[in-house]
C-alpha positions as CSV (number, residue, x, y, z in Angstrom):
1,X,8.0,5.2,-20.1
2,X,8.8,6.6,-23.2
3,X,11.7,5.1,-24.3
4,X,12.3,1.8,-26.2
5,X,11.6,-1.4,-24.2
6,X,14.0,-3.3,-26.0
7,X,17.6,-3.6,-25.3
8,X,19.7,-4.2,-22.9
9,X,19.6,-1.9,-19.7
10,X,21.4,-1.6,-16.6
11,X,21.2,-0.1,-13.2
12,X,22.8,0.3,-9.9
13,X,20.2,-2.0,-7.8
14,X,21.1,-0.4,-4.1
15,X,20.5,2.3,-2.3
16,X,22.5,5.4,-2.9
17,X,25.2,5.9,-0.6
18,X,28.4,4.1,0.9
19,X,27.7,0.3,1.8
20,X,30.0,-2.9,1.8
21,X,28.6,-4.2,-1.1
22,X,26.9,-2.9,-4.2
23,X,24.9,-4.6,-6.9
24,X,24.5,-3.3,-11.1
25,X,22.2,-5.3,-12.6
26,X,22.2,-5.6,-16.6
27,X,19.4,-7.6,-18.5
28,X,19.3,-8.4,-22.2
29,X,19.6,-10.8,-24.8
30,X,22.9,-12.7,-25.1
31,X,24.9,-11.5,-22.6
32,X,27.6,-14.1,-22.3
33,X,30.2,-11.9,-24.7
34,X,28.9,-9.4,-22.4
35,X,30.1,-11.0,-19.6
36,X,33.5,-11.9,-20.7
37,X,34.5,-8.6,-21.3
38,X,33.2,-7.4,-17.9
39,X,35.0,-9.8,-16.5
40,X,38.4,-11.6,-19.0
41,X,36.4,-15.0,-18.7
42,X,33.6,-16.9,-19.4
43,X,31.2,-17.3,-16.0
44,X,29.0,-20.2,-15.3
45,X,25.4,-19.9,-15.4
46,X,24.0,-19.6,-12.1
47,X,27.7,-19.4,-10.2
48,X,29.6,-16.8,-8.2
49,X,32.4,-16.2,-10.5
50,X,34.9,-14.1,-8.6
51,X,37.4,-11.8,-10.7
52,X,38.3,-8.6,-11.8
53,X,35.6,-5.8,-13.2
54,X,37.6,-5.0,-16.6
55,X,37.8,-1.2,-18.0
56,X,38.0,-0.7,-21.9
57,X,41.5,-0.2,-21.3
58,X,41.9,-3.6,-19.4
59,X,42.7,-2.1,-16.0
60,X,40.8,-2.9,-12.8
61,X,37.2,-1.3,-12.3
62,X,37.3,-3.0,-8.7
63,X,37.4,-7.3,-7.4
64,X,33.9,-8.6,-6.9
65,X,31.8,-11.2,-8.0
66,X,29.6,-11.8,-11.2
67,X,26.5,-14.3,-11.3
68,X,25.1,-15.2,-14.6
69,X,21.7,-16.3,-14.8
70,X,20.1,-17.1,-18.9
71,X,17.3,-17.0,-19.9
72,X,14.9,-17.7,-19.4
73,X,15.7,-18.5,-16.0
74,X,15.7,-15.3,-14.6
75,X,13.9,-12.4,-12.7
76,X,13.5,-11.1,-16.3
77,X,13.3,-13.8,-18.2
78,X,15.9,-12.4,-20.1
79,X,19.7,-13.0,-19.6
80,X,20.5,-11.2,-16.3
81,X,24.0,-10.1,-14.6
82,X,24.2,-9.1,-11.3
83,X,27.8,-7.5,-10.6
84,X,28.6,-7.7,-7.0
85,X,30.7,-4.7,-6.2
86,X,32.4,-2.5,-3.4
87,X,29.5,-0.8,-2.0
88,X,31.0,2.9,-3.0
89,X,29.2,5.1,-4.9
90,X,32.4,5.9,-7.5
91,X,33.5,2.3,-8.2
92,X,29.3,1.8,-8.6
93,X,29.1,4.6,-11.2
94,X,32.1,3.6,-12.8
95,X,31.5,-0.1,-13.3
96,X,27.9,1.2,-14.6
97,X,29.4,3.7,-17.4
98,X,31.2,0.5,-18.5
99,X,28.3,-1.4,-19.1
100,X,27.3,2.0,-20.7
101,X,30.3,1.4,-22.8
102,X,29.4,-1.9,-23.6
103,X,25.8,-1.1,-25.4
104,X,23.4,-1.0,-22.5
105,X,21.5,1.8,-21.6
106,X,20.1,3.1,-18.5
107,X,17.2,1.5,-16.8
108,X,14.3,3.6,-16.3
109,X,12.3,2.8,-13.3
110,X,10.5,-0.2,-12.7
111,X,11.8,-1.7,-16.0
112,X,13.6,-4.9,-14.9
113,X,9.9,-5.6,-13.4
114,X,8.3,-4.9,-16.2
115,X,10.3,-6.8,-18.5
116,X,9.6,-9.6,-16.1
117,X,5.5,-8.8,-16.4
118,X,6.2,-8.3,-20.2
119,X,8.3,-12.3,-20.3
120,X,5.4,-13.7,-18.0
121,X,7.4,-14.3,-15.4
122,X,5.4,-12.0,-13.1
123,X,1.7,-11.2,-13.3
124,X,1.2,-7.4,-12.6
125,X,0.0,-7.8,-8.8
126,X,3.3,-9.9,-8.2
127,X,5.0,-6.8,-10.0
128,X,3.3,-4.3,-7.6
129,X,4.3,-6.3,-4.8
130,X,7.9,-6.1,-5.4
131,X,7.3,-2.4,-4.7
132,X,5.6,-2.7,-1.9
133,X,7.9,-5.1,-0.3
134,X,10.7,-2.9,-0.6
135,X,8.7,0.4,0.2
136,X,6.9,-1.3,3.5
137,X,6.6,-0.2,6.7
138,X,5.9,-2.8,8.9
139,X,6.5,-5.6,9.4
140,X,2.4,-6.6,9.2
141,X,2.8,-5.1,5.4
142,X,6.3,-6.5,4.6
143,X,4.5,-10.2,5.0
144,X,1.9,-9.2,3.3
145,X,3.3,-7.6,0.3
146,X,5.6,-11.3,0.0
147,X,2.1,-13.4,-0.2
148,X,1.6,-11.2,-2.6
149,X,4.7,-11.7,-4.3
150,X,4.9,-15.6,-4.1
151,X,1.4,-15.4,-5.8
152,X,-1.4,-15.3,-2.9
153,X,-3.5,-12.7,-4.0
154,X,-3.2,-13.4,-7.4
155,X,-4.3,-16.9,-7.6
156,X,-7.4,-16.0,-5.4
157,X,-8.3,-13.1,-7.9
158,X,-7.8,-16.3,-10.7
159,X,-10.1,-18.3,-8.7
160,X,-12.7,-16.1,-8.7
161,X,-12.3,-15.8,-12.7
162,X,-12.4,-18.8,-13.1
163,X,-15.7,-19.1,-11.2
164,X,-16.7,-16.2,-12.9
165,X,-16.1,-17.3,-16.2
166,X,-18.5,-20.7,-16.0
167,X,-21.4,-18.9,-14.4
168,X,-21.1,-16.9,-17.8
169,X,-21.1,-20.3,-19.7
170,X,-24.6,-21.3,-18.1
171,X,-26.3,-17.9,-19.0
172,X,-24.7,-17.5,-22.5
173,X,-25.7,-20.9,-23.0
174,X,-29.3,-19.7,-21.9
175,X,-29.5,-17.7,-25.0
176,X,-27.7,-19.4,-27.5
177,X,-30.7,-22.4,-26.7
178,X,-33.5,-20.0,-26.1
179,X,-36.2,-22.7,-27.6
180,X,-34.9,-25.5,-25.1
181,X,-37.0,-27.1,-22.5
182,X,-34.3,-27.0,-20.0
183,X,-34.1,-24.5,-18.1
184,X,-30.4,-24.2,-17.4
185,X,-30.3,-21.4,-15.6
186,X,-32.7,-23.1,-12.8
187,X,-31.2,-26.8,-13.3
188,X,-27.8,-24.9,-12.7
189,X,-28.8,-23.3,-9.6
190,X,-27.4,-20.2,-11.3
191,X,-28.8,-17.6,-9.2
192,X,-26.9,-19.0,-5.9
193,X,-23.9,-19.8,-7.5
194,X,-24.1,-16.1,-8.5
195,X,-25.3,-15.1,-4.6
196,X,-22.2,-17.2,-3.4
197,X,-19.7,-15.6,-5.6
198,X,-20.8,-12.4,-4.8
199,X,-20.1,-12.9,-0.7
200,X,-16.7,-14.4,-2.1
201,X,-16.1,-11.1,-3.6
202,X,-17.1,-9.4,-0.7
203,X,-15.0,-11.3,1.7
204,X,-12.1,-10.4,-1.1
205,X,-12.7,-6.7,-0.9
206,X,-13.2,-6.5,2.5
207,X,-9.8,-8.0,3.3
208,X,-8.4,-5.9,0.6
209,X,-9.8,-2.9,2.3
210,X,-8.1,-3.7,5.9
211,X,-4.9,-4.2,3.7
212,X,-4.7,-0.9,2.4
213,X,-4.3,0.0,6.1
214,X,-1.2,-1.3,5.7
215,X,0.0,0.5,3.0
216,X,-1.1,3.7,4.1
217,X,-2.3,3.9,8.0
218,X,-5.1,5.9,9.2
219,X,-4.3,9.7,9.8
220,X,-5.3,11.1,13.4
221,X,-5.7,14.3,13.8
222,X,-5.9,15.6,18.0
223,X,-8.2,19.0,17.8
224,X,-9.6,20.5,21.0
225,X,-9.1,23.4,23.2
226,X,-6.3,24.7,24.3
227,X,-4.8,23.0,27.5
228,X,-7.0,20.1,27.4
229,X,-3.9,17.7,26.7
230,X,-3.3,17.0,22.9
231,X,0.6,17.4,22.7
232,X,0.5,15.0,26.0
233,X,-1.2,12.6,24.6
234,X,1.1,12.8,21.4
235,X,3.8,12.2,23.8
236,X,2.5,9.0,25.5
237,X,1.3,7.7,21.7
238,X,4.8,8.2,20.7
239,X,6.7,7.2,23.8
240,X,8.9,9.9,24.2
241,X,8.8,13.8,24.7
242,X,7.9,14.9,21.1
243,X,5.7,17.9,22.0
244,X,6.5,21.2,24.2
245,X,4.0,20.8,27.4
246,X,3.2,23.9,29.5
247,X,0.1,25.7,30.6
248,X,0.8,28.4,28.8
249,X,-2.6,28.5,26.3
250,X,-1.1,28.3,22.9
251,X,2.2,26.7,23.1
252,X,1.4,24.5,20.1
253,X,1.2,26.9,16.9
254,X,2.1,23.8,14.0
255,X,1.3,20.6,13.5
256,X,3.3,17.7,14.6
257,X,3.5,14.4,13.6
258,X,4.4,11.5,14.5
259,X,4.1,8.0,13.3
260,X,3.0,4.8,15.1
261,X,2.5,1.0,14.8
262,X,-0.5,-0.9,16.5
263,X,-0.9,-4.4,15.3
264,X,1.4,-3.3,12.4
265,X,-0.9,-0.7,11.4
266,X,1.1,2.5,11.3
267,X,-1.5,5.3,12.8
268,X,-0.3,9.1,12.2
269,X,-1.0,10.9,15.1
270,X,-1.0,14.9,14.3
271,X,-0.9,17.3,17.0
272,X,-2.6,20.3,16.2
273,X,-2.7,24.1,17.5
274,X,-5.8,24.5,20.2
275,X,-8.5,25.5,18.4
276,X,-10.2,29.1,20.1
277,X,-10.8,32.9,18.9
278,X,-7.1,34.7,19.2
279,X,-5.5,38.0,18.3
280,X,-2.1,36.5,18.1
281,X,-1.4,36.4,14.2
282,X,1.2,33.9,14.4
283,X,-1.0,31.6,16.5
284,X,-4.5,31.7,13.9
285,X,-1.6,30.6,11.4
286,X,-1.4,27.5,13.5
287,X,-5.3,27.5,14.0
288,X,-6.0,27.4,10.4
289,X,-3.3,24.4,9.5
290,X,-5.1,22.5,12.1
291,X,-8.4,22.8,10.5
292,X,-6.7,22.0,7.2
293,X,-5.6,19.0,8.8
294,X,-9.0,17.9,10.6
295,X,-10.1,18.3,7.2
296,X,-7.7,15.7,5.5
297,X,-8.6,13.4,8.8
298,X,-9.4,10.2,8.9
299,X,-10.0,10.0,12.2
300,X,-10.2,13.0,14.4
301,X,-9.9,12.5,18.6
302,X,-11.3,15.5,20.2
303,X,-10.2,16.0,23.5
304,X,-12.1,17.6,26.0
305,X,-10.8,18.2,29.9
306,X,-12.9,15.3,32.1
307,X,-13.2,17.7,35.0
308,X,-15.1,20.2,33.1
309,X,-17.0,17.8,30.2
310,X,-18.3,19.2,27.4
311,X,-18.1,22.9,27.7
312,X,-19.9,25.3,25.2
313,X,-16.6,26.0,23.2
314,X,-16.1,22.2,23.1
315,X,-19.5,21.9,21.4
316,X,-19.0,24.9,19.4
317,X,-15.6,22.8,18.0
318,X,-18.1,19.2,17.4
319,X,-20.5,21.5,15.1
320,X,-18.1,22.6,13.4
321,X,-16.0,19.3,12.3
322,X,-16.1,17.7,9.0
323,X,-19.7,15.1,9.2
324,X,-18.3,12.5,6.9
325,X,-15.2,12.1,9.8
326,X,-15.4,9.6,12.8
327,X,-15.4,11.5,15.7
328,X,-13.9,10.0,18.8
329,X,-14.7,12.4,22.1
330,X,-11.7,11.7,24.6
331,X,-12.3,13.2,28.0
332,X,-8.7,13.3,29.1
333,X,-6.9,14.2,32.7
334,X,-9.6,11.6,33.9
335,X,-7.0,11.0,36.9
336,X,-6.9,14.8,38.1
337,X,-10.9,14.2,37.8
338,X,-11.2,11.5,40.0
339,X,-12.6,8.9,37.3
340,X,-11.7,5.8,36.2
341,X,-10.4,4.8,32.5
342,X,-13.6,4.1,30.5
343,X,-15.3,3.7,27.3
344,X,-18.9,4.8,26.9
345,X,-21.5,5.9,24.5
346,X,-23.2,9.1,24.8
347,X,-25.5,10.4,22.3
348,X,-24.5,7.9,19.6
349,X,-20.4,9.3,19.9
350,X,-18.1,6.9,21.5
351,X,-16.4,8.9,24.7
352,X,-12.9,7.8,25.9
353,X,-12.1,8.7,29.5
354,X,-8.3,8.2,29.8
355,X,-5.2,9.9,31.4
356,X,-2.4,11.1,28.9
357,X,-0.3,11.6,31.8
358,X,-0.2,8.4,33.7
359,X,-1.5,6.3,30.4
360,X,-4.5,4.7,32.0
361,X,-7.1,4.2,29.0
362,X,-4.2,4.2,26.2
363,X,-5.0,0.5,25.6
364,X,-9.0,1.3,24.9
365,X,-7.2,4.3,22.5
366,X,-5.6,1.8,20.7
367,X,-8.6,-1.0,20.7
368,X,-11.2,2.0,19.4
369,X,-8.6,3.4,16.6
370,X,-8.0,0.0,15.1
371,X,-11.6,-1.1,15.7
372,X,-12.2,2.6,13.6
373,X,-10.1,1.0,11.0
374,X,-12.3,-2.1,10.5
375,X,-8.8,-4.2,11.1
376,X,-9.9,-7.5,12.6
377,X,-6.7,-8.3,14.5
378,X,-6.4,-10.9,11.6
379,X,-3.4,-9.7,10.0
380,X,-2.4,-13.1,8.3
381,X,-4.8,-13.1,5.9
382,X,-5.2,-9.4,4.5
383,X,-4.3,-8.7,1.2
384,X,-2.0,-5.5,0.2
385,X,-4.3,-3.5,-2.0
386,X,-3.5,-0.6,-3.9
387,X,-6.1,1.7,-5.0
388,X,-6.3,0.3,-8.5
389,X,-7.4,-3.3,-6.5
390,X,-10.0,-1.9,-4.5
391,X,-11.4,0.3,-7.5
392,X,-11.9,-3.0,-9.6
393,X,-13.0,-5.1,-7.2
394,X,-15.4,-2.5,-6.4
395,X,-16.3,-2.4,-10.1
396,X,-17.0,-5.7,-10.1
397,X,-19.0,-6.6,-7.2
398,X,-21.4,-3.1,-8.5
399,X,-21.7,-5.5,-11.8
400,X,-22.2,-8.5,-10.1
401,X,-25.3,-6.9,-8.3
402,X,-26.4,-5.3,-11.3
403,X,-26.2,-9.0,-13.3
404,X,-28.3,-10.7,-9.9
405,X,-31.1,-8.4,-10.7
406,X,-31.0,-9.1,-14.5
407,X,-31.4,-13.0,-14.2
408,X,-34.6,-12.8,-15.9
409,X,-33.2,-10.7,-18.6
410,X,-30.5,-13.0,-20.0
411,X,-29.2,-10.7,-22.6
412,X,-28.1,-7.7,-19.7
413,X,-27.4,-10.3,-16.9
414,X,-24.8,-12.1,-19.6
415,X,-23.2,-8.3,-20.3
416,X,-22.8,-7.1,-16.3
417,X,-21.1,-10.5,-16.1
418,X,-18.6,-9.9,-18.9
419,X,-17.7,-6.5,-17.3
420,X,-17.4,-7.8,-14.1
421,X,-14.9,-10.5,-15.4
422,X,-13.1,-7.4,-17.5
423,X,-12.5,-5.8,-14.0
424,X,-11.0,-8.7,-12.1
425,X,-8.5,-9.7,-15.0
426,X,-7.6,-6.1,-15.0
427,X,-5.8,-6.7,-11.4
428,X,-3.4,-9.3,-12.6
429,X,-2.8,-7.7,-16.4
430,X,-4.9,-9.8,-18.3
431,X,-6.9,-6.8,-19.9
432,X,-4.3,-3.7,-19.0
433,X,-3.6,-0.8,-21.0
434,X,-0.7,0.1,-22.3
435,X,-0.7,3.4,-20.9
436,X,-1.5,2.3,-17.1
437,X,1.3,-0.4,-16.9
438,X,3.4,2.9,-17.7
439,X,1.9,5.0,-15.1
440,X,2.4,1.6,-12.5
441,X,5.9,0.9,-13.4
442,X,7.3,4.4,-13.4
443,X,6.5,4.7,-9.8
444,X,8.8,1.7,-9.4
445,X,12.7,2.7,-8.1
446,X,15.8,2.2,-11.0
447,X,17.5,-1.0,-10.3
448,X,13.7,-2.8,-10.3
């Protein structure tokens, strides 16, 4: 964000396109005069004030409604105008270049949030949430992402501090007494306050973990053989006829994709090309994208026929997969094979025996996918994590092990401890650089 943070800016705050209302939002210092000449009067803080947006020639922008809110009792915590507008992309544009006119300047992205970071009126997870409310998608990470917003995740993670910041007390007062005959450290029962924090953290991080989920899904990819039933079982995932079905060997030759929710976990299910030795140029195109995509996998489901098993081209396909991907085997068509819908272990690889066609097993699909996922069917209590989360709260839970085994060196058991407190404050902004709240912020839409 490389221009000057000062200033008043404006934005158009909807979505681009026609509507029946649209919303410019201005923020600044002293914006009262500012207001009257938008609008021929004076409007009272915190009130619809209904009138006529004013041009510099004192004709009619378009009739809508200002509210006024000072500072610093505002999403800002600057003075803040929302002009309430005919939702038409013109009469938005035009009643922006007045406030153009007026001495604002364009908003860049994210900068009405970050003003409100910068005036303490959000902390920087509260900030990121805002974002993620408006970018979720589902309603699972829409709930989420408002804990997070009214301040959830961000008074556990000042909690913890908190916690954090006695247990440093106790060991630096350790060496700031060294010749005392207390022992604090033991009187203090320092090593299981330090054991209990750490499962704390864990719990934290764990839940963290299960909430990126929501943010993100889990990609899976459906390999196999041709003819053993991937594009139909993208069909029944999906619930409608996304997918050409045929016996012809081949008929897939691209990926396909398509999105869906289970528990409010969005799971990408990608269809892929059948996977064999083939002469057809245009087909070992589609070959290679799939292995592309097995390779970007989070989860791949390789489907085998149920009537036949495991054949040697099967195995040949197993071998040749990714060993740091779960592998789910799915033995599908289990209806034209006379079986019943089944989950089983074989040789330490979960097997699925289902029917894409009639849907028997798709429920055990689902239950192994999220269980895959490590979501606990909890959903309430997840927290939204963006990777910047999860890397700190790693960061600090590697310290906090480091500073357990260093209890009986005070001097490196008192530094792991500072560093693990540097990493939580980093997730609400207490210790953030410059440069990163740029990098955050810019990813945020103009108008926030």
């Amino acid at each position: 964000m490389g221009k000057s943070r000062s200033g008043t800016i404006a934005a158009i705050a909807t979505a681009p396109g026609r509507g029946g209302i649209g919303v410019v939002r201005v923020s600044g210092t002293g914006l009262l005069p500012f207001a009257e000449l938008l609008i021929g009067k004076a409007p009272a803080p915190r009130h619809a004030t209904l009138g006529r947006f004013l041009g510099a020639d004192g004709s009619a922008i378009d009739q809508g409604i200002l509210l006024y809110f000072p500072a610093p009792h505002s999403f800002t915590g600057e003075d803040v105008l929302e002009l309430q507008a005919h939702g038409g992309p013109v009469v938005l544009q035009m009643l922006l270049a007045r406030c153009l006119e007026l001495g604002a300047r364009v908003a860049e992205p994210g900068e009405f949030s970050q003003r409100a970071f910068l005036n303490d009126k959000l902390d920087l997870v509260q900030a990121e949430a805002v974002a993620d409310l408006i970018e979720a998608g589902t309603a699972a990470a829409a709930r989420s992402a408002l804990r997070s917003l009214s301040g959830e995740f961000s008074r556990e993670v000042r909690a913890l501090v908190a916690r954090l910041t006695e247990l440093r007390m106790l060991v630096e007062a350790t060496l700031d007494f060294p010749e005392e005959e207390i022992d604090i450290l033991r009187d203090t029962d320092a090593a299981q306050r330090l054991a209990a924090f750490r499962a704390d953290l864990a719990a934290l991080l764990a839940r963290a973990r299960a909430g990126r989920l929501l943010r993100s899904g889990l990609q899976v990819v459906l390999a196999g053989m041709p003819n053993v039933g991937k594009s139909s079982l993208l069909n029944r995932l999906a619930g409608e006829e996304r997918a050409i079905v045929t016996e012809v060997a081949g008929t897939t030759r691209d990926a396909l994709r398509e999105t869906i929710q289970v528990e409010g976990i969005p799971l990408h299910i990608i269809d892929t090309a059948g996977l064999r030795d083939t002469d057809d140029p245009v087909e070992r195109i589609g070959i290679a994208r799939a292995w592309r995509e097995i390779e970007r996998a989070d989860v791949v489901l390789q489907l085998l026929d149920a009537r036949a098993g495991e054949t040697p081209a099967d195995h040949a396909i197993a071998v040749r997969l990714p060993p740091g991907i779960e592998r789910i085997v799915v033995e599908n068509k289990c209806d034209l094979a006379g079986e019943a819908a089944q989950r089983f272990v074989e040789g330490g690889r979960v097997h699925l025996r289902l029917s894409a066609k009639t849907g028997a097993g798709i429920d055990l699909l689902h239950d192994e996918l999220l269980r895959v996922a490590g979501w606990s069917g909890h959903g309430e209590d997840v927290v939204l994590a963006r990777e910047r989360h999860l890397e700190a709260l790693g960061i600090a839970a590697e310290k906090l092990a480091l500073a357990a085994r260093q209890l009986d060196r005070i001097e490196l058991c008192a530094e792991e401890l500072r560093l693990a407190q540097e990493a939580l404050s980093r997730i609400t902004g207490e210790f953030t650089a410059d440069d990163l709240l740029g990098e955050i912020f810019s990813r945020f839409c103009i108008g926030k």
